[in-house]
C-alpha positions as CSV (number, residue, x, y, z in Angstrom):
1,X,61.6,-19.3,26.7
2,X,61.9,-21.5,29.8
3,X,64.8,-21.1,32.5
4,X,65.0,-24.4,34.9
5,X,65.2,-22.9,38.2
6,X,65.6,-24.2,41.9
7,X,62.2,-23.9,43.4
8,X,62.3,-22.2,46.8
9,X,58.8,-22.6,48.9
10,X,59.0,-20.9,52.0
11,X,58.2,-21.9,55.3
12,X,57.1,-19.1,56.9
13,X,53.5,-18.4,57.8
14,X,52.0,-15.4,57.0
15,X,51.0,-12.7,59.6
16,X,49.5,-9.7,59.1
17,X,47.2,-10.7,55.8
18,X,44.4,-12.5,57.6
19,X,43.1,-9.3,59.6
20,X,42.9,-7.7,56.4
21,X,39.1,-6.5,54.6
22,X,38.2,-9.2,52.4
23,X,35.8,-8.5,49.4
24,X,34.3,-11.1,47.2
25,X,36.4,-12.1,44.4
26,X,33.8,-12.5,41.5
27,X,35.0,-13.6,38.0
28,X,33.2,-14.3,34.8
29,X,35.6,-17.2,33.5
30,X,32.5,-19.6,34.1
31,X,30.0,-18.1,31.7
32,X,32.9,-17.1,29.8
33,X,33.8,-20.4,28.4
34,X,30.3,-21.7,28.8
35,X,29.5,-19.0,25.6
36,X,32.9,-20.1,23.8
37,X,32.2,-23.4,24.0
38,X,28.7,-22.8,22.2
39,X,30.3,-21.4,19.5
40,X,33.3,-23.6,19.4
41,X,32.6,-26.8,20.5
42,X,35.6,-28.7,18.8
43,X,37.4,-26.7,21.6
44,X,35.0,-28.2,24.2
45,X,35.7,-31.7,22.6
46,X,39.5,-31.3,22.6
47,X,39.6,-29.7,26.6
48,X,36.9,-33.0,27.5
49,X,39.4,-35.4,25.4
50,X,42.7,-34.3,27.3
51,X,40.7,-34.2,30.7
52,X,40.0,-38.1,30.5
53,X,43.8,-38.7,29.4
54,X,44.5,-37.3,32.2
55,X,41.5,-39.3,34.4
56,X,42.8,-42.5,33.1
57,X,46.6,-41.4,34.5
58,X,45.8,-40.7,37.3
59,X,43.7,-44.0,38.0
60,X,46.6,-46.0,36.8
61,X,49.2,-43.9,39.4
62,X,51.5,-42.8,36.4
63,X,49.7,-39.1,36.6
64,X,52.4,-37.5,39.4
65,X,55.4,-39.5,37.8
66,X,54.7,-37.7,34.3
67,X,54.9,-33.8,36.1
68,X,58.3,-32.1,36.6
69,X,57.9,-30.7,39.8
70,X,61.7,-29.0,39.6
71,X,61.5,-26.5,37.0
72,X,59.7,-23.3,36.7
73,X,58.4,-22.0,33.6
74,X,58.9,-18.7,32.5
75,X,55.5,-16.7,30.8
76,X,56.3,-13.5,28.8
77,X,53.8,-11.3,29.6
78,X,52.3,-8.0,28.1
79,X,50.4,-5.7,30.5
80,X,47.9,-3.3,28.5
81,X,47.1,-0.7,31.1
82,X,43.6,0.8,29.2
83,X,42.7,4.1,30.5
84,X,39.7,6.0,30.0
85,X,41.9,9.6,29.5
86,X,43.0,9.6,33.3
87,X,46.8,10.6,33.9
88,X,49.5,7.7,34.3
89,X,49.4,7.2,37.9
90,X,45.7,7.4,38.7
91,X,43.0,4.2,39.5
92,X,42.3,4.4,35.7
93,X,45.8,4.5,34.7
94,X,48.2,2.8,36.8
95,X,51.7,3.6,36.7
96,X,54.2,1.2,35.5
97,X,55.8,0.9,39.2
98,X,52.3,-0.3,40.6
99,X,52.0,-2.8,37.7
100,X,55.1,-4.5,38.2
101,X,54.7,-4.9,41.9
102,X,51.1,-6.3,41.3
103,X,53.0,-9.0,38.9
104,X,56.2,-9.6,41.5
105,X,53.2,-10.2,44.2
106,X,51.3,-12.5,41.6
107,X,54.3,-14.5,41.1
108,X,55.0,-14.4,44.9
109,X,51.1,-16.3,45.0
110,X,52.5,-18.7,42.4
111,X,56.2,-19.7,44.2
112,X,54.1,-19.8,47.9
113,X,56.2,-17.4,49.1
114,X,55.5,-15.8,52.2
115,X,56.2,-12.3,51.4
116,X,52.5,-12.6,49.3
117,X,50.7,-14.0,52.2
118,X,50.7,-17.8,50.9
119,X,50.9,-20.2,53.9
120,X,54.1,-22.7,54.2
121,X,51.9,-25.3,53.1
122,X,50.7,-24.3,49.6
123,X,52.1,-25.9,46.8
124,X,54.0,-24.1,44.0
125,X,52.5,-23.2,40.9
126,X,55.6,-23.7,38.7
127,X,55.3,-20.4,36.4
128,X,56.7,-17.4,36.8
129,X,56.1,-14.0,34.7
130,X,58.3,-12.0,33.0
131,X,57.8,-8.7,31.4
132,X,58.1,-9.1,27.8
133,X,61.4,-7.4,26.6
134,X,60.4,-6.7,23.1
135,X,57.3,-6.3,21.2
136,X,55.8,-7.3,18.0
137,X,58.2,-4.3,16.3
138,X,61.5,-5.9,17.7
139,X,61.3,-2.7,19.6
140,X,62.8,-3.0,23.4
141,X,59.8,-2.9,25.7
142,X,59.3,-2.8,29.6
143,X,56.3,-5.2,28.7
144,X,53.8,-2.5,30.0
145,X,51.4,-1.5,27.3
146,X,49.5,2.2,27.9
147,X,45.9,2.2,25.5
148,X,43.9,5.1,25.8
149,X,40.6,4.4,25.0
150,X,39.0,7.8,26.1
151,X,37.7,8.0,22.3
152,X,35.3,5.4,23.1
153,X,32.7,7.1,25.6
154,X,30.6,4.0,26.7
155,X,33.9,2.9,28.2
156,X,34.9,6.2,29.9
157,X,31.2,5.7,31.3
158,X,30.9,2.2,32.0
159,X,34.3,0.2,31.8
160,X,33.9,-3.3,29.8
161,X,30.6,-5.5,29.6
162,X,29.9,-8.6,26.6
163,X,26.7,-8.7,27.9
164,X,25.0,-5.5,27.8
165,X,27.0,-2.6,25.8
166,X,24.1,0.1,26.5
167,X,26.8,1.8,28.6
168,X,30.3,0.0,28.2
169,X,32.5,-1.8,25.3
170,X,33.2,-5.1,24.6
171,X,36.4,-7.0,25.1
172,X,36.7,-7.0,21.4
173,X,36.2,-3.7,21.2
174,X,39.3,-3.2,23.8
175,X,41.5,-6.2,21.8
176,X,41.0,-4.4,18.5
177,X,43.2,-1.3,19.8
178,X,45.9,-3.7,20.8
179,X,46.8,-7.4,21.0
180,X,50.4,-8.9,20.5
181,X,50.4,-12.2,18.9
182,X,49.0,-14.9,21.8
183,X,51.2,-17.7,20.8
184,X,54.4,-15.5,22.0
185,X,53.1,-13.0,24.9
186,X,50.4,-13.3,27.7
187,X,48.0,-10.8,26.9
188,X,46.6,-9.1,29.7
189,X,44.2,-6.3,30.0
190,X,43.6,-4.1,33.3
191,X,40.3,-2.2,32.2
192,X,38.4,0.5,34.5
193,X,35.5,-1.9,35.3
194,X,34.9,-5.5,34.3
195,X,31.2,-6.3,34.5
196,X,28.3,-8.8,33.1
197,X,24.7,-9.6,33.6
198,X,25.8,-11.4,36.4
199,X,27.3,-7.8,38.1
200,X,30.6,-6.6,38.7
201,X,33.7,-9.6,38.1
202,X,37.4,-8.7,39.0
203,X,38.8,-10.9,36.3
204,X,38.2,-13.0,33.5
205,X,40.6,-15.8,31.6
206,X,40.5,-18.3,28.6
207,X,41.2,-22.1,29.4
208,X,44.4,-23.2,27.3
209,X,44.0,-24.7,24.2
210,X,41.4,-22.6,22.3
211,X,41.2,-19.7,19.4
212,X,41.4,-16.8,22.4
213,X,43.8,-16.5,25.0
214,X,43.9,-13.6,27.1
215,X,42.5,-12.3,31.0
216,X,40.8,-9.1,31.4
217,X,41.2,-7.5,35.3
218,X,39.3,-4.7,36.7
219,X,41.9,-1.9,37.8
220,X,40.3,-2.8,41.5
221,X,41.7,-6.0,41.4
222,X,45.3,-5.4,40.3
223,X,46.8,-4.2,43.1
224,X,49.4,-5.9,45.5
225,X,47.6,-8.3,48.3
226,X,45.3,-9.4,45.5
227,X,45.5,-12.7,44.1
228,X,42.7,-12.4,41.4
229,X,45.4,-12.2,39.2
230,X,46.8,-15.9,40.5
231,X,43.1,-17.1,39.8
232,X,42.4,-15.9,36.6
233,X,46.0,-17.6,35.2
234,X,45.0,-20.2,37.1
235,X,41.7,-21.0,35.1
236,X,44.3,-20.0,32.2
237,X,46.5,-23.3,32.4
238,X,43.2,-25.5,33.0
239,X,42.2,-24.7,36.9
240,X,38.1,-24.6,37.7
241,X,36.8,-23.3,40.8
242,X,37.0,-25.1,43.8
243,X,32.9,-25.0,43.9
244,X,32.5,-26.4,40.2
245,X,29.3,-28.1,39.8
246,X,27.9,-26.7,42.5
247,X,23.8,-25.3,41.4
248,X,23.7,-21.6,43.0
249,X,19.9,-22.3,42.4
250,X,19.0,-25.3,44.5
251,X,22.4,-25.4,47.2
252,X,23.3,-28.8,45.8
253,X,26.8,-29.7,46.4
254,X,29.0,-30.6,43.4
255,X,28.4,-34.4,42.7
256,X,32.1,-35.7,43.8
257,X,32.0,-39.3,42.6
258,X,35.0,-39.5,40.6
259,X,37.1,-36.7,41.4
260,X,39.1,-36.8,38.4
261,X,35.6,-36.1,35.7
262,X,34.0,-34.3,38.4
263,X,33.8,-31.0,40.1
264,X,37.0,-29.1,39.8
265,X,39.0,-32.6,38.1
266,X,41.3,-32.3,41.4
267,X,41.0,-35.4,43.6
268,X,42.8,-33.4,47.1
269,X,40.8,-30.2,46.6
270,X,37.2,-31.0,48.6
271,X,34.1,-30.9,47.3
272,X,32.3,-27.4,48.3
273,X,29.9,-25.2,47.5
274,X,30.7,-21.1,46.3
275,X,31.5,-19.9,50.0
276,X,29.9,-16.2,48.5
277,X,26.7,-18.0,49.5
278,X,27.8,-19.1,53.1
279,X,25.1,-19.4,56.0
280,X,27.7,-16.8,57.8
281,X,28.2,-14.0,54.9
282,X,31.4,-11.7,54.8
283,X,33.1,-14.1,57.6
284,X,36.3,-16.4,57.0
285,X,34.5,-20.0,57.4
286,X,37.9,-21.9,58.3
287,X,36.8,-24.0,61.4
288,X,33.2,-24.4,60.3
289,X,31.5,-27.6,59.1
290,X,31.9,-28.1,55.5
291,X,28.2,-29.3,54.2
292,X,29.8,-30.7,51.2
293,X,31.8,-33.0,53.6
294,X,29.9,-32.8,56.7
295,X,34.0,-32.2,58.6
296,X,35.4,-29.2,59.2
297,X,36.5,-27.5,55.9
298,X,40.6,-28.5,55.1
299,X,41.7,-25.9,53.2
300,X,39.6,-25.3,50.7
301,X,38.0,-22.3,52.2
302,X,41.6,-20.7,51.7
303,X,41.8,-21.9,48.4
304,X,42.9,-19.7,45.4
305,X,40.2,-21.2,42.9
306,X,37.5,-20.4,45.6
307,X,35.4,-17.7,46.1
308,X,35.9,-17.3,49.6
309,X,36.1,-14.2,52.4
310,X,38.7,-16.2,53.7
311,X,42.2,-15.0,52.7
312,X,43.3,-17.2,49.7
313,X,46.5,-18.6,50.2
314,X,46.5,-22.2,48.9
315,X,46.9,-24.5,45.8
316,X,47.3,-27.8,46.4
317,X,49.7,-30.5,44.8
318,X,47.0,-32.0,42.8
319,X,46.4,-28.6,41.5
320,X,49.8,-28.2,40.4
321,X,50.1,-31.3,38.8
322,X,47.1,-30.7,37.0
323,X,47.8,-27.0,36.0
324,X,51.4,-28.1,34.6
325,X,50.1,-30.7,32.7
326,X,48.2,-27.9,30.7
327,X,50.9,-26.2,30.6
328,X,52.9,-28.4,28.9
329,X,50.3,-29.8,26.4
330,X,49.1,-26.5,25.2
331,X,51.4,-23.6,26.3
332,X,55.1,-24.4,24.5
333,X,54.2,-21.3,22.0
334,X,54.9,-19.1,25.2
335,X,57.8,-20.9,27.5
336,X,59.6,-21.4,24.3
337,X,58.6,-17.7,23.8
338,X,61.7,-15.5,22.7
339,X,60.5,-12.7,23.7
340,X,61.6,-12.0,27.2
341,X,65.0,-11.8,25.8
342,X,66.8,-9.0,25.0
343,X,69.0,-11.2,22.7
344,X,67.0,-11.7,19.5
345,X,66.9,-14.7,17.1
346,X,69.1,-13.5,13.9
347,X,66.9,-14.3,10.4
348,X,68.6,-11.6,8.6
349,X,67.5,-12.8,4.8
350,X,66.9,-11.3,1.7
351,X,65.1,-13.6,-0.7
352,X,64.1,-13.4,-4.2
353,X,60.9,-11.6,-4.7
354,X,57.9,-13.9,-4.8
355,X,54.3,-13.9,-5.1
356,X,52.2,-12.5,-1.9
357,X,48.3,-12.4,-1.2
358,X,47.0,-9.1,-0.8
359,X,43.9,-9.6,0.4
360,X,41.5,-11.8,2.5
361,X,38.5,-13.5,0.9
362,X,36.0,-14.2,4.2
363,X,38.1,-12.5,7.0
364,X,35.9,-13.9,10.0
365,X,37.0,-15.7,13.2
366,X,37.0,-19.0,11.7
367,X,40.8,-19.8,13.8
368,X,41.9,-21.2,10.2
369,X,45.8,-20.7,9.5
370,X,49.3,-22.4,10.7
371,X,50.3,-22.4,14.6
372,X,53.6,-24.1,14.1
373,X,56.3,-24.6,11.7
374,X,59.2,-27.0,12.6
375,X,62.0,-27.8,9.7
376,X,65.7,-28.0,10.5
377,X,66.2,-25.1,13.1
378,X,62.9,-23.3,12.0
379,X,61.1,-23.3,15.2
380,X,58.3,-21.0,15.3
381,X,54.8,-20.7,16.5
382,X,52.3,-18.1,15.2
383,X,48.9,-17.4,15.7
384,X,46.1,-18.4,13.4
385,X,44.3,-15.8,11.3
386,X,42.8,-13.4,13.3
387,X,40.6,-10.4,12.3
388,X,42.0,-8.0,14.3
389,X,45.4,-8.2,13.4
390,X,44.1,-9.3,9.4
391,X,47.4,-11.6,9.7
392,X,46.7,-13.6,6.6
393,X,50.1,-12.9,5.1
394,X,52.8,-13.8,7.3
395,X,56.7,-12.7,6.2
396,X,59.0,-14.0,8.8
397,X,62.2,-13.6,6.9
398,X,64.2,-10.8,6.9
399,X,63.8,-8.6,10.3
400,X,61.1,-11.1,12.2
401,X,62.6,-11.4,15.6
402,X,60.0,-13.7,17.7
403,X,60.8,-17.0,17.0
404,X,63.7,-18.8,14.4
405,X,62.3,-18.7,11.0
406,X,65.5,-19.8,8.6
407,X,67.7,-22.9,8.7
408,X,70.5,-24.8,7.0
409,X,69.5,-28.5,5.7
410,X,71.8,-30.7,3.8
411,X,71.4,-31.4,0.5
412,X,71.7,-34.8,0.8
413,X,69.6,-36.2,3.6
414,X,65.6,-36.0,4.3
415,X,64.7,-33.2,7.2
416,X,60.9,-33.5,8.4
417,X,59.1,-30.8,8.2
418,X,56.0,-30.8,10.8
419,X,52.8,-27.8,10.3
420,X,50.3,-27.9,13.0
421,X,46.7,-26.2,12.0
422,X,44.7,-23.5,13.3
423,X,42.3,-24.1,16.4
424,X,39.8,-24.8,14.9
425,X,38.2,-26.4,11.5
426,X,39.5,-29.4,9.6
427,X,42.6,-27.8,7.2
428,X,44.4,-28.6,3.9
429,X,48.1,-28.1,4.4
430,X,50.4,-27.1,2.0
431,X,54.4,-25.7,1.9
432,X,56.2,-25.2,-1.0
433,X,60.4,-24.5,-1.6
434,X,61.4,-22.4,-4.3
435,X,64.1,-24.8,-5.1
436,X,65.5,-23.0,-8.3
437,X,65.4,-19.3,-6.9
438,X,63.4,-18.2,-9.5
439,X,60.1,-16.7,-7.6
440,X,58.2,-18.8,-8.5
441,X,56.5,-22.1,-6.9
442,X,56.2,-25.0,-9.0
443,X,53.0,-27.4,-7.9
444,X,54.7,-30.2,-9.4
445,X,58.3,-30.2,-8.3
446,X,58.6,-27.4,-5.4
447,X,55.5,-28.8,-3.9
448,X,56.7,-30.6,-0.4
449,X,53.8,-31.1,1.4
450,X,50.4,-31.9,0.8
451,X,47.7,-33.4,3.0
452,X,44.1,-32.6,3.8
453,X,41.7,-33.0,6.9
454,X,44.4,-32.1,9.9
455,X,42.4,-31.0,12.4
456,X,43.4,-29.0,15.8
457,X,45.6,-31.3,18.1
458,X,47.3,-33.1,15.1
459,X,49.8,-32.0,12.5
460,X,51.0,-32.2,9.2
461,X,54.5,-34.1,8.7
462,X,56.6,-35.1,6.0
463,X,60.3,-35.6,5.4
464,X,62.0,-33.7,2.4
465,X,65.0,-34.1,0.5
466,X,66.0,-31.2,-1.5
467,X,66.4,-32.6,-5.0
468,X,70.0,-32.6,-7.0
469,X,69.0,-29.7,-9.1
470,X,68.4,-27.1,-6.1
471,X,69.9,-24.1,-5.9
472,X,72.5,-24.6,-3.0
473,X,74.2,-22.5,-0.4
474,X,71.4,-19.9,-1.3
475,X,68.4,-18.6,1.1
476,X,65.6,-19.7,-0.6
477,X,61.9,-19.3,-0.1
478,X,59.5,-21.6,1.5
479,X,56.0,-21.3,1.6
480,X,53.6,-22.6,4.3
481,X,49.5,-22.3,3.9
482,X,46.6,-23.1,6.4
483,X,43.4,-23.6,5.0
484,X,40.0,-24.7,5.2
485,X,39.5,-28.3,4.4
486,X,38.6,-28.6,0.8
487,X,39.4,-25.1,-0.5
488,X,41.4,-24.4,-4.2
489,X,44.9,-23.7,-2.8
490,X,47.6,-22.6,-4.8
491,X,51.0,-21.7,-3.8
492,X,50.0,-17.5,-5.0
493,X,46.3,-18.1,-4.2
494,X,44.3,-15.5,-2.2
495,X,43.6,-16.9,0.8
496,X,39.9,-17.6,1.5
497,X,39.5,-18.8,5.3
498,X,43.7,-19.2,6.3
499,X,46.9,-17.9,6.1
500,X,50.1,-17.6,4.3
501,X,53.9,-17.9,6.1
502,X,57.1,-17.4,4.1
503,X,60.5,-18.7,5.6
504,X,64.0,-18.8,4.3
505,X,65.9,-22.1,4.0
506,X,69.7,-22.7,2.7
507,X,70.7,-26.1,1.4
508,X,73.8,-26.8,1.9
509,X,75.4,-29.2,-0.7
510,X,79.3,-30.0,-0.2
511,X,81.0,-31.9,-3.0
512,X,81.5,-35.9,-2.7
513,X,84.7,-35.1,-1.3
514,X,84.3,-33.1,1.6
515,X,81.0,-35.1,2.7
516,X,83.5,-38.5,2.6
517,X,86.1,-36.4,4.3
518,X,83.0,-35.2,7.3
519,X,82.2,-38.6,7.4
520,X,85.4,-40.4,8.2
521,X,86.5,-37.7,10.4
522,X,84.1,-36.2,12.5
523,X,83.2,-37.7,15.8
524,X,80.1,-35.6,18.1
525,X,79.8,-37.2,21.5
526,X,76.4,-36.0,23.9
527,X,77.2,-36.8,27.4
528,X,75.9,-36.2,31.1
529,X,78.5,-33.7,32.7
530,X,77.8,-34.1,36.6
531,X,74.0,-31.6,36.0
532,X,74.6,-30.5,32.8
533,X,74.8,-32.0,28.7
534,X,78.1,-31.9,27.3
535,X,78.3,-32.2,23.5
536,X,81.6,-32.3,21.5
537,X,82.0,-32.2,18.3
538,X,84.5,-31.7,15.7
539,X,82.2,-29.6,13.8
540,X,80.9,-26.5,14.7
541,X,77.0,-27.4,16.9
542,X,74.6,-25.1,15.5
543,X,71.5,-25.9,17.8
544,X,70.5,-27.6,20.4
545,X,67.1,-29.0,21.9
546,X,66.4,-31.3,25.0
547,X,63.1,-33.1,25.4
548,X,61.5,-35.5,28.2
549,X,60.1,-39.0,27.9
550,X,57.0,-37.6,27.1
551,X,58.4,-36.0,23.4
552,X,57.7,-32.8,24.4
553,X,60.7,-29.8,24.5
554,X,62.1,-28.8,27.7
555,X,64.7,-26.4,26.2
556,X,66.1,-25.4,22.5
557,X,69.4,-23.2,21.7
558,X,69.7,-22.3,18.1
559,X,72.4,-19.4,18.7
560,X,75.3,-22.0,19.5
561,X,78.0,-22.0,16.7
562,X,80.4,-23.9,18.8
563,X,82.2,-26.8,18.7
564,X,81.6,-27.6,22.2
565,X,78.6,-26.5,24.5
566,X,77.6,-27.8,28.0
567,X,74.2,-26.9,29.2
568,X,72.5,-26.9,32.7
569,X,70.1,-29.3,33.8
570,X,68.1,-29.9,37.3
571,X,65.9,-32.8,36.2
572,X,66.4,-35.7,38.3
573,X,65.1,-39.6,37.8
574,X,64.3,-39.4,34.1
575,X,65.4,-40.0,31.0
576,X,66.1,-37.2,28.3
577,X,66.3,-37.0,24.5
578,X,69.0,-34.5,23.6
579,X,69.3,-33.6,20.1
580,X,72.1,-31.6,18.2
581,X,72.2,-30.4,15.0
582,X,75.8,-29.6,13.6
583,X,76.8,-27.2,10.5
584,X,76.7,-29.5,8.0
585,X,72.6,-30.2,8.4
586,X,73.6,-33.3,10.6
587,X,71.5,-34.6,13.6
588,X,73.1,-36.4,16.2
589,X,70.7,-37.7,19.0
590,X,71.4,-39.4,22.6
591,X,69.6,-40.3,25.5
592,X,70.8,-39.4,28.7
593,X,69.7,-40.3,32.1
594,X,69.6,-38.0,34.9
């Protein structure tokens, strides 16, 4: 879910912060993704694709034009707190009031506000968390999840380590006892210690876009006054380190000759080697000579991607631009994220009893499954199969709260149905409707879709039009399936790589009469209200979604039921796409300019 809010930098300098100790910020996100893209280099492929899209923007001056530097986007996030046995309270265990204030100061780091130590000048970050406000259950939650892993002794011992588990666990090990689906919550982990080969690291996070998603934090670094936290989400929507490219080994200075393939991909961050490794250890270097640059350092020795003894207090507007960009291309699972709502999406269903797999052929981590399923007001994204959870069967009628999984579609005209694929592998996708109620999926006649070879980054689109003969006015079963390219796939198959969804859709079929009646009569009219959208319609408007010139959703309401509906909107010198979709299955589209 995404709120458009007024964005409020302050001007005030900070005071007090700079005297304080400062430690070295380590964090392992470098050889992190350096293994996961070893084993997944499709993922590699796809980050190295969208990184010269953006390049080639930027060169041609449309890059800053395409960011909406006005809104804010909310993240739900889920805190696990993993405690080695220690009472709620302690270091190991921290209670609930220190882990929201570490999150209030982390999104302090992200507005620039002064109250978290950022300087006047930093840009904004535009995200903001949220606790989540219910979890995977539908259960209310204060988005604060206690795991007590005292049961495993090499983490009671020795915290969390991927590299050596002689004395500690892996991350996997800690993910197994609890991960809410990544494609609706932030995950994040604070763990006792966090090391590696390399030593002891504060944090850890995955770049966007890939098959895992999370940030792991030592305890010691999530605390108010520490912006590790900033750093690590950082890295998550597509930040490097200030010093990338830089060789430890030899002192050579990142090769800077385009800024936008080179280094940390930001063109107003300077080039600079890891300031851990500073002739002047443990001492702030702002006013020294910058070997990179052979000038005194501007800023990037205050940097949040650096690793610095300065006091970080700086992203800068390339940064930004760059992080939202990321955002936007591989993060609308989470600000579209219901979940730090109170208020629910209703799919109350009850379907006739169909076929369901009841096993897993390969369970692996093979990222094989469906991420998205849009049709009519079904808008919901999932996560692929993942061992852990074993979510090869998905049921999201009935009770499922985290996302909108039934709809209403005429009977009369085509709605397109769009799947997108797992992260990673080359799919076959297939959805089925059970268009007589019977339970059953025909291959022939209730078999909508069909296509082969979508890979991650593309999707799987067709339109359908129910056919005379279906069952109307009825929820009826449909049936979406992710999986490996090439495999026997059946509507009641086992799966062998992928996944199964079910969702519930209602055709709605009025007689000849009543459609000529709708269509004489009714009138909708979409337009610009001073800052808002203003739709009026004689029929009742059942959602609502807004997108920018880019195609890509700024907003959705699917809880409307109104004949008339005005919504806010801050965006200034663009054009929007505002689509409405009325009782009868109708879409009425306009674009406004704001």
């Amino acid at each position: 879910m995404k709120k458009l809010l007024l964005i409020i930098v302050s001007g005030l300098l900070c005071t007090n912060f700079y005297s304080q100790k400062l430690e070295p910020q380590e964090c392992g996100t470098d050889e992190l993704m350096r293994k996961h893209y070893e084993r997944y280099p499709e993922q590699k492929a796809q980050d190295d694709a969208f990184n010269l899209e953006i390049s080639k923007l930027i060169k041609s001056g449309k890059f800053a034009k395409t960011i909406n530097k006005k809104l804010v986007y909310e993240i739900p996030v889920v805190v696990h707190v993993v405690s080695d046995g220690s009472a709620i309270g302690t270091v190991n265990n921290k209670s609930d009031v220190d882990i929201i204030a570490w999150v209030n100061y982390t999104n302090g780091v992200f507005s620039g506000s002064s109250t978290s130590g950022m300087a006047g000048t930093s840009a904004v970050l535009p995200v903001k968390f949220v606790f989540a406000k219910v979890n995977p259950s539908c259960d209310p939650t204060n988005g604060i999840n206690r795991i007590n892993a005292s049961h495993l002794p090499k983490y009671v011992s020795g915290g969390v380590n991927d590299d050596n588990t002689t004395n500690a666990v892996t991350a996997n090990d800690i993910t197994a006892l609890g991960m809410w689906d990544t494609s609706k919550y932030y995950n994040i982990y604070v763990v006792k210690k966090l090391t590696s080969n390399a030593g002891a690291l504060n944090g850890y996070a995955y770049y966007p876009g890939g098959s895992k998603d999370y940030s792991f934090m030592a305890t010691s670094a999530s605390a108010v006054n520490k912006q590790t936290l900033a750093h690590e989400f950082g890295h998550a929507l597509g930040l490097r380190h200030t010093h990338e490219g830089y060789t430890e080994s030899t002192g050579a200075c990142p090769t800077n000759t385009d800024c936008t393939l080179q280094g940390d991909l930001v063109c107003d961050t300077e080039p600079m080697k890891s300031l851990y490794h500073s002739s002047v250890p443990s001492s702030c270097q702002t006013g020294q000579i910058n070997p990179c640059t052979s000038v005194t350092y501007a800023g990037g020795e205050r940097n949040v991607m650096a690793y610095t003894y300065c006091f970080r207090d700086l992203f800068t507007p390339g940064q930004t631009d760059r992080a939202t960009a990321q955002l936007l291309q591989y993060r609308q699972s989470l600000i579209n994220s219901p979940v730090a709502s109170s208020t629910t999406p209703n799919n109350s269903t009850v379907l006739t009893t169909a076929c369901a797999p009841a096993s897993m052929t390969n369970p692996g981590g093979f990222n094989i499954g469906v991420t998205f399923v849009k049709f009519g007001d079904i808008n919901n994204y999932s996560s692929n199969y993942k061992q852990a959870s074993n979510n090869f069967y998905e049921n999201f009628t009935g009770n499922y709260c985290a996302g909108v999984s039934k709809t209403t579609i005429s009977g009369g005209t085509a709605t397109t149905l769009t799947v997108a694929p797992g992260t990673s592998n080359p799919h076959i996708i297939k959805a089925y409707i059970d268009y007589n109620n019977d339970g059953q999926f025909n291959e022939t006649t209730e078999l909508v879709l069909n296509q082969s070879g979508i890979s991650s980054g593309s999707v799987a689109t067709v339109s359908v039009t129910p056919p005379a003969t279906a069952v109307a006015n009825t929820a009826l079963r449909m049936r979406v399936i992710g999986e490996f390219n090439g495999t026997a796939v059946t509507a009641c198959y086992t799966p062998k790589y992928g996944q199964v969804e079910d969702y519930s859709v209602i055709i709605n079929r009025q007689s000849l009469l009543a459609v000529e009646n709708v269509a004489k009569v009714n009138t909708t009219e979409i337009t610009k209200d001073e800052n808002s959208v203003y739709i009026k319609s004689d029929l009742k408007i059942s959602s609502l979604h807004i997108y920018d010139a880019s195609g890509r959703l700024l907003t959705g309401r699917t809880d409307i039921q109104s004949s008339e509906f005005r919504f806010p909107v801050n965006e200034k010198n663009t054009i929007l796409t505002v689509a409405a979709v009325l009782e009868n299955g109708k879409v009425v589209t306009k674009k406004l300019k704001f």
